[in-house]
Legacy VTK file of the C-alpha trace (Angstrom):
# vtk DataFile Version 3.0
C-alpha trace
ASCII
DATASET POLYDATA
POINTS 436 float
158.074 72.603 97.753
159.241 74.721 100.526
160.261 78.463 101.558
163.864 78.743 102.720
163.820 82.429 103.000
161.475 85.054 103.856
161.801 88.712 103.896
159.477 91.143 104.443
159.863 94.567 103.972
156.953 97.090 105.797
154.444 94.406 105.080
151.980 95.024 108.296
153.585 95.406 111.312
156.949 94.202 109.744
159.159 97.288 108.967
161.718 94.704 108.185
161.882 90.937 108.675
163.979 88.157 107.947
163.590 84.202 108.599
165.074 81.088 107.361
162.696 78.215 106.812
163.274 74.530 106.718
161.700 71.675 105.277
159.633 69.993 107.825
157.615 71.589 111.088
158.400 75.262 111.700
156.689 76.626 115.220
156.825 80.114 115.342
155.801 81.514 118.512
154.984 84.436 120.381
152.304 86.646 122.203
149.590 87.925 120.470
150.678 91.430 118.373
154.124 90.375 117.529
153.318 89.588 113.995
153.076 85.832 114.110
150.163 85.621 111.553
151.255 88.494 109.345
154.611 86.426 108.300
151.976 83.106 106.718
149.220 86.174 105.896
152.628 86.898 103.444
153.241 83.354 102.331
149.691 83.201 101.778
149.744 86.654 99.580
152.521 85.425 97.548
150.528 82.128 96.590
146.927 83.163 95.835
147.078 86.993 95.912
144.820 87.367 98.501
144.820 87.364 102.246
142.186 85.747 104.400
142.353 88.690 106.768
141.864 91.361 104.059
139.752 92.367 101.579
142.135 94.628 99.399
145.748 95.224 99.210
146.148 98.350 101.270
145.513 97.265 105.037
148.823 95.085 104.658
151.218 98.135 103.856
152.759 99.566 107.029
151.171 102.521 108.494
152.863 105.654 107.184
154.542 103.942 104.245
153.945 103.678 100.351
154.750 100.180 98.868
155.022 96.781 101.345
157.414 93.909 99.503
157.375 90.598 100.097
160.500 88.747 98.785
160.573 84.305 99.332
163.164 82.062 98.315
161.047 78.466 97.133
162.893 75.084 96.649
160.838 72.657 94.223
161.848 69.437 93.386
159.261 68.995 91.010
158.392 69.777 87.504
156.163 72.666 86.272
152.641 72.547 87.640
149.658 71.431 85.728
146.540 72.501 86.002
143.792 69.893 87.712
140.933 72.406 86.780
141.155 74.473 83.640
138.201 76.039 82.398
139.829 77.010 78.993
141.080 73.458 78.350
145.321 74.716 78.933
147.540 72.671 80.276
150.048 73.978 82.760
149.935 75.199 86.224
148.322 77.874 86.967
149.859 80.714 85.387
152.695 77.973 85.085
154.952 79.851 82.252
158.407 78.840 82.114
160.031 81.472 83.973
163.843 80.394 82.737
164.714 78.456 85.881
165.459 74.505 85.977
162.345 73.257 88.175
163.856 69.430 87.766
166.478 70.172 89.628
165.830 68.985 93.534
167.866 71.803 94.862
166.618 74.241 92.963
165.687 77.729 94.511
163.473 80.348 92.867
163.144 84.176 94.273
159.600 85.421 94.249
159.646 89.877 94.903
155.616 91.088 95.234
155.226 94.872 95.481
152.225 95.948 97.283
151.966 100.151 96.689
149.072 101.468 98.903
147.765 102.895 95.775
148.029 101.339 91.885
148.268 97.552 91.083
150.549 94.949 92.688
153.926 93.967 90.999
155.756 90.947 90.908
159.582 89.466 89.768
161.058 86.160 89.731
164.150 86.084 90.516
166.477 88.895 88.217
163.719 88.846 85.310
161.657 92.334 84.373
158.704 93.356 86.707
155.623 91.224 85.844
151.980 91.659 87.111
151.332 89.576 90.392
148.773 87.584 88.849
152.095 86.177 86.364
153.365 84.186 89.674
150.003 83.801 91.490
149.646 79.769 91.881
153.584 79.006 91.304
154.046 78.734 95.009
150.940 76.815 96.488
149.920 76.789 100.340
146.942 75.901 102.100
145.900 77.787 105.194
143.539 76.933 108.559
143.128 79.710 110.268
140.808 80.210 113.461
138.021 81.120 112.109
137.943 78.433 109.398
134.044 77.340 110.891
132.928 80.678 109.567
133.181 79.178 106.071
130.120 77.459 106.504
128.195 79.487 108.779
128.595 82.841 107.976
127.738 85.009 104.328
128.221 83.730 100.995
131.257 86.230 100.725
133.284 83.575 102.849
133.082 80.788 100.759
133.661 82.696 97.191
137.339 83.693 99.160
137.730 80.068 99.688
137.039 79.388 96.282
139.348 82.302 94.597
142.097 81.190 96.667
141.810 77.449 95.400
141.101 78.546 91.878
143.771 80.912 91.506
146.333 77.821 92.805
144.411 74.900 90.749
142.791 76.665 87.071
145.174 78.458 84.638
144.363 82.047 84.432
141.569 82.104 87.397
143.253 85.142 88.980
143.207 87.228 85.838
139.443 85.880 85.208
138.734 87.113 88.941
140.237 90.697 88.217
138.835 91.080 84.827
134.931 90.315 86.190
135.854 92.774 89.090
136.920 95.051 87.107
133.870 94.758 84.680
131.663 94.513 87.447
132.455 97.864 89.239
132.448 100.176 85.794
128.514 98.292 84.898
127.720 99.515 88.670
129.219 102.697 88.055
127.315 103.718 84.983
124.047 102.127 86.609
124.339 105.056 89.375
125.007 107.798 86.625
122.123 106.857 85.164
120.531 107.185 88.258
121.636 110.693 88.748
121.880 111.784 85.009
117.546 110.804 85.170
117.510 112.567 88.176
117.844 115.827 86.823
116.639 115.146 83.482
119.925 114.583 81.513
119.781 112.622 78.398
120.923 109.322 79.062
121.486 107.848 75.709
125.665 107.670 75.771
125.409 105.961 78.823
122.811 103.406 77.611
125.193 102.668 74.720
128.316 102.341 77.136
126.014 100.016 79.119
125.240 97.511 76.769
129.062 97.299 75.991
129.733 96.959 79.705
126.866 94.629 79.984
128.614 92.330 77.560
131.964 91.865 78.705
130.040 91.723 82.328
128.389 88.565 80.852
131.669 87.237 78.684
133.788 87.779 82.009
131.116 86.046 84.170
130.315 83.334 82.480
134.268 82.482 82.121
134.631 82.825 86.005
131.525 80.339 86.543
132.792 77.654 84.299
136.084 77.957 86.480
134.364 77.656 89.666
132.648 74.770 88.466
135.902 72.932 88.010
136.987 73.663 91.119
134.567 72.797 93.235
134.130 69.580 90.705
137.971 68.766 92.047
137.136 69.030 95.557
133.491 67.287 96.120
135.406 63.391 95.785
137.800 64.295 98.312
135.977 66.620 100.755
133.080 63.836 101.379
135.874 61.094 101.806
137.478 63.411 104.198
135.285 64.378 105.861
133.243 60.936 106.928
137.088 59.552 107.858
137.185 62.650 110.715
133.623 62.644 111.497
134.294 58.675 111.748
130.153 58.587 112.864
128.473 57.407 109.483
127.427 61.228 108.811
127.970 61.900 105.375
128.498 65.809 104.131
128.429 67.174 100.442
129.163 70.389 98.740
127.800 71.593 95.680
128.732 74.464 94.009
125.559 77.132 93.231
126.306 79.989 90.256
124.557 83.141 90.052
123.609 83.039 86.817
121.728 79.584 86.595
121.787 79.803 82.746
125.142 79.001 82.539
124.346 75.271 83.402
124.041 74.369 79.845
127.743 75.235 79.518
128.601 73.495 82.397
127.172 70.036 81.184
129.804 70.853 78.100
132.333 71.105 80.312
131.456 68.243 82.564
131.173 69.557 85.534
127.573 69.949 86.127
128.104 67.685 89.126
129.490 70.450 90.538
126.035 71.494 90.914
124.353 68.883 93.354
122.007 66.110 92.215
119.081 67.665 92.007
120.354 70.588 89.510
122.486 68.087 87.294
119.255 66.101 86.661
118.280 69.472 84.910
121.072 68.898 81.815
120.108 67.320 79.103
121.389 63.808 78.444
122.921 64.886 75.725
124.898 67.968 76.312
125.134 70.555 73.517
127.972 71.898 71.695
129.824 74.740 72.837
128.862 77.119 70.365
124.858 76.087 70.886
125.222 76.452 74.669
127.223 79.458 75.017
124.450 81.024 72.924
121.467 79.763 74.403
123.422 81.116 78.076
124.085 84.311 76.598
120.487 84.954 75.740
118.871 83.741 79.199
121.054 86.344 80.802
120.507 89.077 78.404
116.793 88.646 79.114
117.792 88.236 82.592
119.665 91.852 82.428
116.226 92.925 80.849
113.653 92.076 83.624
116.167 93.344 86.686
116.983 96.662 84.509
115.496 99.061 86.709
115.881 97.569 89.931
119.887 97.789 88.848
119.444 101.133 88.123
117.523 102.164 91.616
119.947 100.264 93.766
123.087 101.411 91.645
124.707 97.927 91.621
124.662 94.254 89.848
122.383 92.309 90.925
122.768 88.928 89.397
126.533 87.494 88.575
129.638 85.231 90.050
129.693 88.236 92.535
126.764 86.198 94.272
127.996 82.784 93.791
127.697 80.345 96.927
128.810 76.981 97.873
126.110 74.783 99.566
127.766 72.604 102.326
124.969 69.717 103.144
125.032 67.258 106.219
122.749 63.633 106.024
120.947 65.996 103.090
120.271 69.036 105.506
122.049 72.359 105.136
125.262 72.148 107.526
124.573 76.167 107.825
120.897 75.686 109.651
121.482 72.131 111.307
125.427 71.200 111.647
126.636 71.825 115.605
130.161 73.915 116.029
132.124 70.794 115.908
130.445 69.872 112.592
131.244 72.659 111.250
134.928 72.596 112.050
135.235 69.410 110.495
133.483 70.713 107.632
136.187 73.231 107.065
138.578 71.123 108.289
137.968 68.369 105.074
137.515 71.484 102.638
140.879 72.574 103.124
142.762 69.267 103.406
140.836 68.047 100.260
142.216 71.456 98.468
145.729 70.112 99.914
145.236 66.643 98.581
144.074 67.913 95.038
147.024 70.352 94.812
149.649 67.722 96.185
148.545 65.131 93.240
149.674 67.598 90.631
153.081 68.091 89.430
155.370 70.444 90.993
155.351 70.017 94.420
153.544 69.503 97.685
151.506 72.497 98.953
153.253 74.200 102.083
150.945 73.798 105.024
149.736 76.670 107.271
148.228 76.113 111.121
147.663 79.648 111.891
146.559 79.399 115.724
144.278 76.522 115.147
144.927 73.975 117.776
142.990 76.328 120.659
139.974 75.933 118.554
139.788 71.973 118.836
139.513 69.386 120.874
141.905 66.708 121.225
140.657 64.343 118.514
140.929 67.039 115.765
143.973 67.965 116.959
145.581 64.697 116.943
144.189 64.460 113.027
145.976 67.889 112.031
148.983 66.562 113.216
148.918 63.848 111.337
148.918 65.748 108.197
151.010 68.155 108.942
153.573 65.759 109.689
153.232 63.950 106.156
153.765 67.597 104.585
156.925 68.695 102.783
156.674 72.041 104.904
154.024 73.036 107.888
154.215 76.505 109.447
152.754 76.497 112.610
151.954 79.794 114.841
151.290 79.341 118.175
151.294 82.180 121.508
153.743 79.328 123.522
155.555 76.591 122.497
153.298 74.714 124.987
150.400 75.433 122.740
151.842 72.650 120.125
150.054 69.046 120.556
152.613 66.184 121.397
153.972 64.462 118.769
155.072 67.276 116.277
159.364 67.229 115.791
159.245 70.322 115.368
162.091 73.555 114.912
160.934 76.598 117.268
161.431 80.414 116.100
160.958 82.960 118.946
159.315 85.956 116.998
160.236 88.290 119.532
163.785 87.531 119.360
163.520 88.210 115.072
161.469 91.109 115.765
164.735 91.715 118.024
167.102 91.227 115.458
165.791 92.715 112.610
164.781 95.920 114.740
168.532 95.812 114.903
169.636 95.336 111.613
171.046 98.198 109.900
168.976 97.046 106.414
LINES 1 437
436 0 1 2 3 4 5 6 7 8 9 10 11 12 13 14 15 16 17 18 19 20 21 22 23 24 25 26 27 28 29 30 31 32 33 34 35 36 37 38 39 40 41 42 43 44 45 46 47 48 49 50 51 52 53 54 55 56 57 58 59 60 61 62 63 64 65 66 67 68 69 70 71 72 73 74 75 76 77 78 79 80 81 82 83 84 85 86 87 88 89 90 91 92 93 94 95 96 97 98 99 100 101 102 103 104 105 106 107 108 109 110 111 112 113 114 115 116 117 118 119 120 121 122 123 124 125 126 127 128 129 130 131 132 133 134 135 136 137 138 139 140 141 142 143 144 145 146 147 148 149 150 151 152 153 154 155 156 157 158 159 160 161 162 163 164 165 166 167 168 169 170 171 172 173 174 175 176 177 178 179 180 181 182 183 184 185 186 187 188 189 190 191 192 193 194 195 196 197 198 199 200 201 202 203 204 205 206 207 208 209 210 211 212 213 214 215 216 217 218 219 220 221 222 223 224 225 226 227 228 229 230 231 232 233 234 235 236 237 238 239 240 241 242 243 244 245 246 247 248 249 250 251 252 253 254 255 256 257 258 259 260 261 262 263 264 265 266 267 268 269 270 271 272 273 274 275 276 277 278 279 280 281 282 283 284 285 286 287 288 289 290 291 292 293 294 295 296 297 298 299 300 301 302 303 304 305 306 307 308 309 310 311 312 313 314 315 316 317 318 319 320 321 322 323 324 325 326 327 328 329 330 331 332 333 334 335 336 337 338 339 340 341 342 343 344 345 346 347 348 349 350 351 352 353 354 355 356 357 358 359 360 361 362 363 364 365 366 367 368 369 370 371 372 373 374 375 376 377 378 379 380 381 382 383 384 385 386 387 388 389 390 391 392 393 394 395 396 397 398 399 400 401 402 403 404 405 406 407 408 409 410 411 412 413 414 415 416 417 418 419 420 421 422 423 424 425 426 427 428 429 430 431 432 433 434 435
């Protein structure tokens, strides 16, 4: 899999822009503000529907316009996707409908249009076909991304690692994107009523129509929840094999590092030793499910009614702080190092080569599936390493169907890349120019 074509259309600091892509090493280079990272912040939009840089769509529209569009040409040799990780037991890529184009075909190219308005929902198109919601093509195009401040993912908040693991889901589990937007969704109208409440009591309204929306809310808060758990599981269940092999080949010191995946709502593990991937959890939680792991039916009611009493005991702090306090919205993964947390006891260069095994084991898992290798993105990451974790990324990158590589100077690129250069100032030049 590869991009041939890119165009960008007021998409950050892009009014217009237009570049042909290769197979193979692509350097593109140029000072700092030219928009080197906003053209793979695109790629990466177009792929998991998110942005590492941003939290929400808006901050990528140009300043002073409506709607940003990102348009990409793929080539796949491969066949339709299928999905590694699929909480809901479908087979397929994620989101992996046919979409009426010939993926067999080794030539074939398929156009991917996102609209991004700054207000309303995202739209999408493949090729000539009727608009479609983004999260129809999220996962069709697959990348994997290091960016600079990839060390972050273990040492910073929580809210680092669930990005990490929404971008992976919504490329390896069919229908994690929608899952993701439908618990948002949920979550922010429970969180809404829980403040009317607040202020309805306040004054001494009756409260009794929003109790009763509540408990509907409160529902599909817990149906949507427990869905995205059972998908993170999976993931995270995909990755642990490859991330501790990864990561004690680059550490290459006998240090051994784990991840385990930790859900918010702990009553869900029952449902998770149906689905198998309880593992997912660390030893010492697993050891928890029974040996013999219920039906479905039996465990998705006993999880249903340890969080309704959950729900119970928290109701009034919920109400007082106007918000959810238990859910996937405070999900974690648990990086561990020789058994110790890597976020209290790894040093800086642990922690790069934590990141750097999480995201080459999410490249590995995606490039065993059907439908073609992952594109590669090295988004200014060779200043942050030192020579032996340099000479490792390039490695992979060059074993990679396509690696885009952004750099300030061509310089900047480690020996031993063959690699094609793009000057961004001279396409910022040239599409300046254009007439459009």
């Amino acid at each position: 899999m590869h991009v041939t074509r890119l165009v960008l259309d007021h998409f950050r600091s892009w009014t217009h822009c237009l570049i042909d892509f290769e197979p193979g090493v692509t350097v593109l280079y140029g000072r700092n503000g030219l928009g080197k990272t906003n053209i793979v912040e695109a790629i990466e939009f177009l792929s998991t529907g998110a942005s590492h840089r941003a939290s929400a769509s808006a901050p990528l529209v140009e300043r002073g316009q409506r709607t940003a569009t990102i348009r990409a040409n793929v080539a796949s040799g491969g066949g339709d996707g299928a999905d590694v990780a699929d909480a809901d037991g479908d087979d397929g890529a994620a989101n992996a409908e046919g979409d009426g184009t010939n993926h067999d075909s080794a030539a074939d190219v398929t156009t991917y249009t996102v609209t991004i308005p700054l207000r309303g929902g995202n739209r999408a198109r493949i090729n000539s076909e009727a608009s479609v919601y983004l999260r129809d093509i999220v996962g069709r195009v697959r990348t994997v991304t290091f960016a600079p401040d990839d060390q972050l993912l273990v040492s910073m908040d929580p809210a680092r690692r669930r990005g990490f693991l929404d971008s992976a889901g919504a490329q390896l589990v069919s229908g994690y994107y929608e899952a993701l937007q439908g618990f948002t969704h949920v979550a922010r109208q429970r969180a809404q009523i829980f403040r009317q409440i607040a202020q309805d009591r306040a004054v001494g309204r009756d409260i009794s129509p929003l109790l009763a929306g509540l408990d509907a809310w409160t529902g599909g808060f817990m149906d949507a929840g427990i869905r995205l758990t059972r998908m993170r599981a999976r993931v995270c269940a995909a990755l642990q094999g490859e991330f501790a092999s990864i990561y004690a080949d680059l550490a290459d010191d006998g240090s051994r590092a784990t991840m385990r995946y930790t859900p918010n709502f702990t009553e869900a593990l029952p449902l998770l030793a149906v689905d198998g991937t309880a593992q997912a959890l660390g030893s010492d939680d697993a050891d928890d499910a029974p040996d013999d792991a219920p039906d479905e039916a039996a465990a998705m009611d006993a999880v249903r009614r340890g969080i309704s009493g959950h729900f119970q005991r928290i109701y009034e702090g919920e109400v007082a702080q106007g918000r959810n306090l238990i859910g996937p919205h405070r999900d974690d993964i648990v990086f561990e190092l020789d058994g110790a947390p890597a976020r209290d006891y790894a040093s800086n260069g642990e922690m790069w080569t934590i990141a750097l095994a999480l995201r080459m084991a999410l490249f590995r898992v995606l490039d065993r599936m059907p439908g073609g290798s992952p594109i590669l993105i090295l988004d200014d990451v060779f200043s942050q390493l030192d020579a032996t974790r340099r000479a490792r990324i390039v490695d992979f990158a060059a074993s990679c169907d396509q690696t885009i590589i952004t750099v300030a100077a061509p310089g900047d690129v480690p020996e031993g890349i063959d690699a094609r250069l793009v000057d961004v100032a001279a396409v910022k030049e040239e599409s300046d120019a254009s007439p459009w």
